[in-house]
Every structure is written in C-alpha cells, then in structure tokens.
Wavefront OBJ file of the C-alpha trace (Angstrom):
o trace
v -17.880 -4.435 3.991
v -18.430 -4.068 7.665
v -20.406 -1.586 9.845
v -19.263 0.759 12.546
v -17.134 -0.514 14.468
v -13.475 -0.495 12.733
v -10.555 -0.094 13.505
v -10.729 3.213 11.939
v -13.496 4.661 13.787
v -13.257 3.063 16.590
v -14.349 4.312 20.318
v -12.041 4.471 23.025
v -12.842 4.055 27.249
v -12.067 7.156 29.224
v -11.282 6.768 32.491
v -15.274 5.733 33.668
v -14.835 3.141 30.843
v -18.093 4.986 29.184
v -17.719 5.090 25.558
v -15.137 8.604 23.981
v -14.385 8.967 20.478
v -12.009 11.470 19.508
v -14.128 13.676 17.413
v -11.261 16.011 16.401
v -9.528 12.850 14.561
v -12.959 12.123 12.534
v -12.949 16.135 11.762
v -9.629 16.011 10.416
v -9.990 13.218 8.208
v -13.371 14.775 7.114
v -11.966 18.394 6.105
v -9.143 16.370 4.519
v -11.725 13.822 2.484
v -13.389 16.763 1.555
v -10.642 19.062 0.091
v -9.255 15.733 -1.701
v -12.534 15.871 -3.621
v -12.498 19.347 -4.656
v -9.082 18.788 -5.235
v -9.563 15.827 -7.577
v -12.680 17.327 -9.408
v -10.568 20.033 -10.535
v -9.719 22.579 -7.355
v -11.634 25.376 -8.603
v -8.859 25.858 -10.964
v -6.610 27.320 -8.513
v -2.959 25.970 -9.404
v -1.906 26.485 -5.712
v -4.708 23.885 -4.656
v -3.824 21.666 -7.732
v -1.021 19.116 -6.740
v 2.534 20.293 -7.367
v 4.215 19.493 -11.096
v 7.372 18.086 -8.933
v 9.138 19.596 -6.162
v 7.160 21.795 -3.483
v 4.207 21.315 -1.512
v 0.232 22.887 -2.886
v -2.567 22.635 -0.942
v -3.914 19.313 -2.491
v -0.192 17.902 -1.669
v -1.312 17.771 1.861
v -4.306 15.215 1.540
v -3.201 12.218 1.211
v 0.162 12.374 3.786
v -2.967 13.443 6.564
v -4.943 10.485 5.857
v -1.866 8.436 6.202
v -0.774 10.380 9.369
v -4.835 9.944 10.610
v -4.697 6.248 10.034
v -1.359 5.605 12.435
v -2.513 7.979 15.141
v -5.845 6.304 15.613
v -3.870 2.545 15.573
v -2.065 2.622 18.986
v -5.704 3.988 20.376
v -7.722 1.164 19.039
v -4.994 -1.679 19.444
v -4.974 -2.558 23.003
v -8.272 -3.348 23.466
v -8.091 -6.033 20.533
v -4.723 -7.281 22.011
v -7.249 -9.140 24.346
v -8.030 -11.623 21.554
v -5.742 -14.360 19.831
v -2.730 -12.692 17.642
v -3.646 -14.883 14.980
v -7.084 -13.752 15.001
v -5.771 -10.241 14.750
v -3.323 -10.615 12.046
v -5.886 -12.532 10.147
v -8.001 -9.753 10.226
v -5.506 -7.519 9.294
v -4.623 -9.199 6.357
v -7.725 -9.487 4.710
v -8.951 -5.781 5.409
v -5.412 -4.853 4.008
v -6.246 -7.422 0.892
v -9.641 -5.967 0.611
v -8.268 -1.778 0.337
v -5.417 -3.299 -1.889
v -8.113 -4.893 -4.332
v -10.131 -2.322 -4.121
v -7.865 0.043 -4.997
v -6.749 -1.935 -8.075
v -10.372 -1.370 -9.417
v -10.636 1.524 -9.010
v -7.642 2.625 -10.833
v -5.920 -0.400 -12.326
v -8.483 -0.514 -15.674
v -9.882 -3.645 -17.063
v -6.520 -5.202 -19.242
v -4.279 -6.655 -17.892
v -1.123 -6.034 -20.235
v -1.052 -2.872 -18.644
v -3.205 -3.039 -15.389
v -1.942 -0.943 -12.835
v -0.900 -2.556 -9.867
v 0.087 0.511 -6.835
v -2.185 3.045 -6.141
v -3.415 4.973 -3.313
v -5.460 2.187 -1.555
v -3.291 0.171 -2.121
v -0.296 2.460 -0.699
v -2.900 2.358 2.914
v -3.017 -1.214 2.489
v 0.628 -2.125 2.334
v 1.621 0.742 5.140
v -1.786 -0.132 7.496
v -0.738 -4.146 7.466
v 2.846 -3.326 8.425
v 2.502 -0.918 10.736
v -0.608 -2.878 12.341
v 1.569 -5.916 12.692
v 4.761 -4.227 13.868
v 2.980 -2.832 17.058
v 1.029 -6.145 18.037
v 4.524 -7.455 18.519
v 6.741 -4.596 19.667
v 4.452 -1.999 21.324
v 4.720 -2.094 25.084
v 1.084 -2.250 26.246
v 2.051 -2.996 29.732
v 3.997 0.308 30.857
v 3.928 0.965 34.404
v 7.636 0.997 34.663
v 7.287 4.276 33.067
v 4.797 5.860 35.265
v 7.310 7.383 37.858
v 10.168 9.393 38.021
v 11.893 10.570 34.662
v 11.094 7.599 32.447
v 7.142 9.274 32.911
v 8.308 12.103 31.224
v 8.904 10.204 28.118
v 6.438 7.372 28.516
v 5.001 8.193 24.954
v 8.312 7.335 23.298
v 9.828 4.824 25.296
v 6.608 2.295 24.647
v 7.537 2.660 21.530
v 11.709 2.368 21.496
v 11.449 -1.196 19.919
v 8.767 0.038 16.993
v 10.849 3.212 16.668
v 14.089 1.018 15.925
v 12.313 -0.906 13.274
v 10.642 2.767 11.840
v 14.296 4.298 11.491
v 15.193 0.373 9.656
v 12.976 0.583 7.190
v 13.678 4.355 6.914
v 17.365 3.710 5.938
v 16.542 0.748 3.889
v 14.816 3.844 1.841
v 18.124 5.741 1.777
v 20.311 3.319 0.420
v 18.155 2.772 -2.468
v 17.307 5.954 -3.448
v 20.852 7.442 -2.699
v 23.434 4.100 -3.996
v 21.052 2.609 -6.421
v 22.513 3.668 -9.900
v 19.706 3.948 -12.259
v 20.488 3.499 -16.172
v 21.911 7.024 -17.373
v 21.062 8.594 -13.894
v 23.433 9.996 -11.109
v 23.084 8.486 -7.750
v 21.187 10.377 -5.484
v 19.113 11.882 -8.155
v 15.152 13.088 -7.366
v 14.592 15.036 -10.207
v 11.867 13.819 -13.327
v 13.916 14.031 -16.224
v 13.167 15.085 -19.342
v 13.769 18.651 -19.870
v 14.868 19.101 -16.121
v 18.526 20.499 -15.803
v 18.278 21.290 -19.363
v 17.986 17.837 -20.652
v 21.243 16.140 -19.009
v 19.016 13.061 -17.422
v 15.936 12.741 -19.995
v 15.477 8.806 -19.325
v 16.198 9.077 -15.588
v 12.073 9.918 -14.416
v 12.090 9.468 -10.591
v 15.410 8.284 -10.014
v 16.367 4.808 -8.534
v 12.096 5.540 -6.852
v 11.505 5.447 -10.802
v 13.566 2.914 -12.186
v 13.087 0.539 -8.935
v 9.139 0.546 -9.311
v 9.540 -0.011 -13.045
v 11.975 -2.743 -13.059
v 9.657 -4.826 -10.259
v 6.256 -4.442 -11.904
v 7.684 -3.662 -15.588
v 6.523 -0.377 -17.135
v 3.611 -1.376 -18.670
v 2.052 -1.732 -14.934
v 3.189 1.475 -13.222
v 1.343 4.657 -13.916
v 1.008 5.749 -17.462
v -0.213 9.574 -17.170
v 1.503 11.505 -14.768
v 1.790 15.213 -15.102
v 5.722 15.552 -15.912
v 4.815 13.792 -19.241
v 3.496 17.254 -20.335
v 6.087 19.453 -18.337
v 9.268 17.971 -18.750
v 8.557 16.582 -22.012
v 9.079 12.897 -21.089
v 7.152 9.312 -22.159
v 8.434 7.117 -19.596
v 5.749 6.246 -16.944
v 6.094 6.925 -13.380
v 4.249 6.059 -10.573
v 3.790 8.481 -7.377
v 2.328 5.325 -5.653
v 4.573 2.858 -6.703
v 5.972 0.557 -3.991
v 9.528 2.213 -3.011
v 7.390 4.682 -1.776
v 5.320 2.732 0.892
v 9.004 2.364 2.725
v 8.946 5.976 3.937
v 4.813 6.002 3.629
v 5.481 3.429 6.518
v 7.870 6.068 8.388
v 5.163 8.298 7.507
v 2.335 6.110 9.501
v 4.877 5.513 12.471
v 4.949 9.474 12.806
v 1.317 9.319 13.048
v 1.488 6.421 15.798
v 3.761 8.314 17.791
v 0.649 11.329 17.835
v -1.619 8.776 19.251
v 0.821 7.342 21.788
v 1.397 10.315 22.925
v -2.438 10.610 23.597
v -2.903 7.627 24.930
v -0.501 7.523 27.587
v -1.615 11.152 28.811
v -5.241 11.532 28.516
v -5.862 10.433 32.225
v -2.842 12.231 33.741
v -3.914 15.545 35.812
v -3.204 18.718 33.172
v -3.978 16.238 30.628
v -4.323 18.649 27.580
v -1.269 20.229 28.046
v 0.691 17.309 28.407
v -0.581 16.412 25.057
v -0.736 19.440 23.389
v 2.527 20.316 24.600
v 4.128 17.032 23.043
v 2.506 17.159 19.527
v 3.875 20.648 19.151
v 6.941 19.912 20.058
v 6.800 17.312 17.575
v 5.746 19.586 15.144
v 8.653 22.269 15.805
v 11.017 18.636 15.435
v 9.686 17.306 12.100
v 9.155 20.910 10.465
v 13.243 21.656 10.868
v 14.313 18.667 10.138
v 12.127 18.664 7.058
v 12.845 22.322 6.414
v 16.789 21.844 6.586
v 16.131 18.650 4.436
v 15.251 20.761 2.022
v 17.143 23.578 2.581
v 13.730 25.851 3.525
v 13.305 25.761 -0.602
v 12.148 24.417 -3.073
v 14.524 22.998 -5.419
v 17.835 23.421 -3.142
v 18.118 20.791 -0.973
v 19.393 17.710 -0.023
v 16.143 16.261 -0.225
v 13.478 18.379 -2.122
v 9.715 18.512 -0.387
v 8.525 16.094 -3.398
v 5.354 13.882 -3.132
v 6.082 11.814 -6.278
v 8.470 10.416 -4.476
v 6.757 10.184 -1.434
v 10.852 12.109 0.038
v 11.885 12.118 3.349
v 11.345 16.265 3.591
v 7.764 15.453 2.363
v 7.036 13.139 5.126
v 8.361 15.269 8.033
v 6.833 18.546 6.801
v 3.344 17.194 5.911
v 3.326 15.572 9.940
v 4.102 19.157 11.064
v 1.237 20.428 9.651
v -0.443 17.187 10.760
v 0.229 17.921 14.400
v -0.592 21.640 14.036
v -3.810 20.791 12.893
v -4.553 18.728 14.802
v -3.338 19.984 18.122
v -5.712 23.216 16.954
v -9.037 20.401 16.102
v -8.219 18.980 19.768
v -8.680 21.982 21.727
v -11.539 23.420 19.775
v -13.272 20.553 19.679
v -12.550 17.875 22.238
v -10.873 19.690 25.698
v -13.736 23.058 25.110
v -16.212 21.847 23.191
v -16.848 24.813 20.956
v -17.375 23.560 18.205
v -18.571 19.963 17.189
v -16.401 19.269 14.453
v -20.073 19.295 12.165
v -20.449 18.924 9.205
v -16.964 17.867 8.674
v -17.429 15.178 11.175
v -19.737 13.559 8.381
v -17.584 13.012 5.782
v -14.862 11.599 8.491
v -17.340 8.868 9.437
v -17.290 7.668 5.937
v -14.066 8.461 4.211
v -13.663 5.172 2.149
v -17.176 5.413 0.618
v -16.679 9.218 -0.397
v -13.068 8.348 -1.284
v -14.534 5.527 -3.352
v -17.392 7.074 -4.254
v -16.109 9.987 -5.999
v -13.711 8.656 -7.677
v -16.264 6.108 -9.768
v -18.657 9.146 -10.046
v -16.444 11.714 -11.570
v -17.840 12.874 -14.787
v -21.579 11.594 -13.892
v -24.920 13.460 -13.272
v -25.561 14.757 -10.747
v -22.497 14.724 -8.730
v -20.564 16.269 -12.074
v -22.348 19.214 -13.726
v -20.939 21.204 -16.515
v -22.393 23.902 -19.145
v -20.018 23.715 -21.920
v -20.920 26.779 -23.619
v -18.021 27.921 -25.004
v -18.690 31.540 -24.262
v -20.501 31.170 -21.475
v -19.751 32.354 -17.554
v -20.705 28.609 -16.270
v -17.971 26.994 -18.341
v -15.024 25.092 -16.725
v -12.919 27.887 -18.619
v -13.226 30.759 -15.742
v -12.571 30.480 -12.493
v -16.318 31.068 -11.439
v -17.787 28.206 -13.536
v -15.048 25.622 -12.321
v -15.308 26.760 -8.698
v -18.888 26.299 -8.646
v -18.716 23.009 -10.395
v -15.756 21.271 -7.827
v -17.637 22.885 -4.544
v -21.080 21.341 -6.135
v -19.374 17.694 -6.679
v -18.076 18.191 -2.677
v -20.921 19.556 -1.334
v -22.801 16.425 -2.900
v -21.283 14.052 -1.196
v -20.807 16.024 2.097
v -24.851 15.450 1.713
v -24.504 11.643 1.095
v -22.569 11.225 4.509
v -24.775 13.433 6.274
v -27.521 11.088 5.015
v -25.550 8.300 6.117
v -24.628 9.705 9.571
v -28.179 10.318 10.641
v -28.944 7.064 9.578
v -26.278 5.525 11.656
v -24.831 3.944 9.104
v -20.914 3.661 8.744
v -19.028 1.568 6.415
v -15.507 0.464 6.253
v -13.778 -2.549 4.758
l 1 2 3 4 5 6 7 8 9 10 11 12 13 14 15 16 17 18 19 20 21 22 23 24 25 26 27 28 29 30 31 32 33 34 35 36 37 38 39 40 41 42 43 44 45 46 47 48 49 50 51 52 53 54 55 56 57 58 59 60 61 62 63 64 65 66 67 68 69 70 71 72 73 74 75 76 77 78 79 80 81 82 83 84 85 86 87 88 89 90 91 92 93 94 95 96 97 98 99 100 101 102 103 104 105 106 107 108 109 110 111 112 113 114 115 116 117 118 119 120 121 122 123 124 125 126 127 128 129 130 131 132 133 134 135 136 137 138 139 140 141 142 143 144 145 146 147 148 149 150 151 152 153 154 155 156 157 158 159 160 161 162 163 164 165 166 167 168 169 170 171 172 173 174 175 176 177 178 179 180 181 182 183 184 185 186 187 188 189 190 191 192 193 194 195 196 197 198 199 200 201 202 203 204 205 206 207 208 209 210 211 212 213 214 215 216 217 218 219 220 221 222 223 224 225 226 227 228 229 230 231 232 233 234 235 236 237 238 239 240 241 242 243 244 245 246 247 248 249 250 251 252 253 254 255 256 257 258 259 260 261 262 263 264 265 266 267 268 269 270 271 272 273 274 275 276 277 278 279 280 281 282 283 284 285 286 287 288 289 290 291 292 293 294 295 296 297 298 299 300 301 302 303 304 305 306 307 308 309 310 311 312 313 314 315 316 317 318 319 320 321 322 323 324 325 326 327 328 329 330 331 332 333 334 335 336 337 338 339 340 341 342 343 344 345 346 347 348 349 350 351 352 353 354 355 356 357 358 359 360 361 362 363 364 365 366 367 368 369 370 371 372 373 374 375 376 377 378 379 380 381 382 383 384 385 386 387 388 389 390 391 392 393 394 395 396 397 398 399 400 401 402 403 404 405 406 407 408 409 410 411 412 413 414 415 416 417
C-alpha cells in the first residue's frame, strides 16, 4: 500500500510551480466510484442502470470505460515529472504496482480453488492496460516539445507529442481487428459479436463471444474464464465467457490512449493565454470525433451495425462512445469546478481520493452488516422486491462508504497500491 502521493492522485505545478491538482478529474472518478457501487449492490432495481444483457449501452455500462479513460488522462500529467529519475526505476515501479492491482484483483474475484480460479478481471484489466500504456509513453512521448510551440505545428501540439504513441495505439488497435474479424471460431462465422445461444434463433449456440470468446477460452482454458455471466440465463447458453478476459485489454489499451490524448491536450495548453478554451475547445471536438465514429460503427443502433456498442466485448463502438461521454463530462466538471470555481467537486471529491479502497472495499463487503441491510419480509414495503425497498438499500450501501472516504479525507489519509 502506499500513501498520497501516486501516480493516480498526483499534483501537478502550475505555472508558479505551487502545488494544482485537477479537482474535476478526482470528481469524476468519485461520481463514477460511486454509481459503480449502487450499480453493483443492485441499482435500485432500475434495468436501465443495471448493465446491458449484450449489445447497447445502460447507465452502469459507463463506469468502468470512465475509470479507464480517468486513469490515461491523468498519466501524461503525472509522467514528466518522474521522467527526471532512472527509466529503470520507473518501469520497476510500474511493474510491481501493475503486479500488485493484478493480484489483487485475482482475490477479489478469482475464489479460493484453483481448478477453476479465475484469472482476468477488472483489476486486473487496469493492471495489464496501466503497465502498457505507462511504459509506451516513457519511451515514445515527446516531453521536450518546443518545436511545436510556433507557427501551425502549435496548433496541434497535443497530438503531434504524441504521433509515435498514436502509431503504436492504432497497432495494437488493428492487432484487435484481425482477431476478432479473421479468427474462425469452432461453429462460428467470422466477424461474429453476438452471445450465442438462442441469439439469431439458435444458428450459433456454441459460438458465446466470438473469436473474443473462444480466444480467452482457448488461452486460459474454460474452467478459468468467468463462469456466471448474464447471457447464461438470456440466451440459454452454459459456456463461460469472460467480459474481462484478455482480448479485451487490446482495445481497453486503445481505450486508455483516448484518455492520454485528454490529458495531453491539457497539459500542453494550461499555460497558453485563453487557456480554457483551448482546452475545452479540443476535448469537444474530440468528443463530436469519437461519438460519430462510434455512432456510424454501430450504425446509431443497437443491434445494426458493423460493430455493435457491446461491453462484453469491450468493441471498438464501445470504446469511442463511452470517451465521448468521457470528454463531455468532463469538459462540463472542468469549467464548473476548476476555471470558475463554483462548485468544489464535494462530496464526490471524497470518494475520488480513494477509489481503490471503496472499489475494494465494497466489493468484499457486499452482503455484510452494516454496509448491506435488508428486511426480507416477504410482504413487506422494505423488501428488495419493490423498487422503494431496493432503492433505499443500494443508496444506503453508497452512501456508507461515501462516509468512509469522507472519514478518510479529513484525516488526510489516501491509499493506493
């Protein structure tokens, strides 16, 4: 464990080289910590907050593709500054926080047997993406830019630091495409994303996730990939998929280089005169970018596509439409909070300075006192059966720990691996 600071939360030098942190970042990944742990306690009971069965995008669909995004913009803002030390210093550092989310991650989730122990999860989806991501910038970002500080090439500084990480982003990218459109699964069309089963009236039942599916189970065998996931009871199907499985991390990767191309874009602006605009400006446009691509991706439906908006699989469409929202939000968080100062980003700003412990927290606390309180009367108006009773149970379990990191952030205390 280590205490504040990490490369997560760490503080940046303004142009006085006093001490700025980007409060608007920490209140992002706060409301988004938050409405994961409704979400995972149950979401009130509201299916449009509960994650989608397959294709299309619910409310809860959104959390974990923002905590990705969060993670890349903050690692071009915190990078430079430890660029100063040895690179094998760094990248040993980056390996063993990236061992210690991986691990941690398997114990959460993975169970206690090993015949079936599962191996991918969603820590360990941060740890594969953070270490690559981490390392791929150390070598290929362009720290020392003042070639770009005049004429045209200004204009684009944000992107053409990055022209070298950008060509190994769109690399990895169609590494992703070629397996998931020419890999031919057992019994499953090329190019297929649906989950089997019962979908298109029963014509691939063994083909759950496509080559994603068949990939992550023929690397890690099936008795190590996800056992439970929600298809099993829509679709009708026993073979286990993984939504975190490791095909995935390729365009979770894409996904994280998206986000480092937000904070690029803030650090090579936030001293230039009209500074706000020049960023805010940017991440829109970036946001009107991803959001057509993704929405012609998927044809602006649901099911129609070329490439459906599908978390599961972690698709293409999913990763550009999530970072619109990403920049929206967070273009919207930066004005409010750091350029006017209206609002403080409290008591969201909590929970953001201790995301792993409430991630980690919850998740070994679900279904204990007092963070988990039920009344199962059967015919009662507390019981998880109405929308009342569940509602007030999944706000209680959030509002707990949005109390735990208040505790914690008045105590000064901030943890991160």
């Amino acid at each position: 464990m280590r205490v504040f600071p990490s490369l997560f939360r760490e503080e940046i030098s303004n142009g006085n080289n006093s001490k700025k942190r980007i409060q608007s970042l920490d209140t992002f990944r706060g409301i988004t910590i938050l409405l994961m742990i409704f979400a995972n306690f149950g979401a009130g009971g509201y299916y449009f907050i509960e994650h989608a069965t397959w294709n299309g995008l619910h409310v809860a669909d959104l959390i974990f593709p923002w905590f990705i995004w969060i993670m890349g913009a903050l690692i071009p803002i915190t990078l430079p500054s430890k660029l100063r030390q040895e690179k094998q210093k760094i990248i040993t550092e980056v390996f063993f926080r990236s061992a210690k989310l991986f691990f941690l991650g398997i114990f959460i989730g993975g169970g206690g047997n090993l015949y079936n122990l599962r191996i991918m999860g969603v820590l360990q989806r941060f740890s594969i993406s953070y270490f690559v991501v981490t390392i791929t910038l150390m070598y290929f970002l362009e720290t020392n830019n003042e070639d770009y500080n005049s004429g045209i090439k200004s204009v684009f500084k944000d992107i053409l630091v990055l022209w070298r990480v950008w060509l190994i982003a769109f690399t990895i990218l169609g590494i992703h495409c070629l397996l998931v459109f020419f890999v031919h699964a057992i019994d499953c069309p090329s190019g297929y994303f649906g989950p089997g089963g019962l979908h298109n009236y029963g014509n691939f039942t063994g083909c759950v996730g496509g080559a994603t599916g068949y990939l992550d189970r023929s690397i890690f065998g099936c008795n190590h990939v996800y056992q439970n996931p929600t298809i099993h009871n829509v679709f009708k199907t026993d073979i286990p998929f993984d939504p975190e499985g490791l095909i995935g991390c390729l365009t979770t990767i894409f996904h994280v280089f998206i986000g480092v191309q937000a904070g690029c874009i803030y650090s090579n602006f936030k001293n230039d005169r009209n500074a706000i605009w020049k960023i805010l400006t940017r991440w829109l446009l970036w946001a009107i970018v991803t959001g057509l691509i993704g929405g012609f991706l998927c044809g602006f439906s649901k099911d129609k596509g070329i490439i459906p908006v599908n978390k599961n699989l972690w698709s293409l469409s999913f990763v550009l439409v999530t970072s619109c929202n990403a920049f929206v939000v967070l273009s919207f968080l930066y004005f409010l909070i750091d350029h006017k100062n209206w609002w403080s980003g409290k008591p969201f700003l909590f929970a953001g300075m201790n995301a792993i412990v409430l991630y980690a927290g919850h998740e070994l606390t679900d279904g204990h006192f007092p963070v988990r309180m039920l009344y199962n009367d059967p015919g009662g108006y507390f019981t998880r059966n109405t929308h009342f009773g569940a509602l007030l149970s999944d706000v209680w379990g959030a509002v707990i720990w949005l109390f735990i990191s208040y505790v914690l952030y008045r105590k000064k205390i901030f943890i991160s691996l």
